[in-house]
N, C-alpha and C positions, 0 to 999 in steps of 0.2 A: 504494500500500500504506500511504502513511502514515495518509492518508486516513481509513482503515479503522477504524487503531491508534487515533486520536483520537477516531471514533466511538463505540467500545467501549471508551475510557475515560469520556469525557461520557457516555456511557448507563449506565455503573457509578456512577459518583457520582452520576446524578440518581437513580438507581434506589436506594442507599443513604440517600439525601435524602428523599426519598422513600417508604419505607420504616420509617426510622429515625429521621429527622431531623425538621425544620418538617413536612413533609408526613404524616407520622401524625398529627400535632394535627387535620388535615383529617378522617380517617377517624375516630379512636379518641375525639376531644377531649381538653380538657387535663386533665380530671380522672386521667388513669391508673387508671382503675378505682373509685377513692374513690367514694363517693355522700353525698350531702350528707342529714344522718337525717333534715331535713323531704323529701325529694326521695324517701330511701326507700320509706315507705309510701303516697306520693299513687297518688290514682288517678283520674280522670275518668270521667264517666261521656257518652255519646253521647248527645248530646238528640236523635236522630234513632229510637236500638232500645232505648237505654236500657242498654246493653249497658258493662260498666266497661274502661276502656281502660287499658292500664299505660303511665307517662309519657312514655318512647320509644318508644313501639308503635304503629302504624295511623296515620292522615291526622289533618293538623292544619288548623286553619283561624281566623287574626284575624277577629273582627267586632265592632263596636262597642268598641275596646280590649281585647277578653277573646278567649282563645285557647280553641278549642272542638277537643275529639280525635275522631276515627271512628274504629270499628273496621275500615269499608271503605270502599272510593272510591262504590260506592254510597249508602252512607248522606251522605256528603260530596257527591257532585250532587244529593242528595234535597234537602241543609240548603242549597246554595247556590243553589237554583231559588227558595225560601219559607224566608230565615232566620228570620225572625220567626212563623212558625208554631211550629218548634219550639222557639224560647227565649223563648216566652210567659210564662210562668211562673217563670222566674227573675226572680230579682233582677240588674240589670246592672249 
């Protein structure tokens, strides 16, 4: 029984920790909601549909040092089969 009692205290604190604690910074991150005004209105646009993507929205993907957003995982196997087709035309 004590067993138990210890189990269902360590799974309450981690759960509180977790929750509450270091471990929301995992989920929520550290901003607390704040957004930073350049952060506000960006918006990317998907060089695959063309389609504008809001900053924490849809699939991301490094190439060439420059971070590229999709609005779907489709358009994200299309850009990573032929990057360079569609970021022809940028500047990189």
């Amino acid at each position: 029984m004590e067993g138990w009692l210890s189990f269902l205290i360590f799974g309450g604190l981690f759960y509180l920790m977790m929750r509450f604690g270091c471990g929301a910074h995992m989920i929520h991150g550290h901003s607390h909601g704040e957004r930073h005004s350049d952060d506000a209105d960006q918006h990317n646009i998907d060089p695959v549909c063309g389609m504008n993507v809001e900053q924490e929205k849809g699939y991301g993907k490094m190439h060439a040092g420059n971070l590229y957003r999709f609005c779907s995982r489709k358009c994200l196997d299309k850009f990573e089969t032929e990057p360079e087709k569609y970021i022809k035309g940028e500047e990189l």
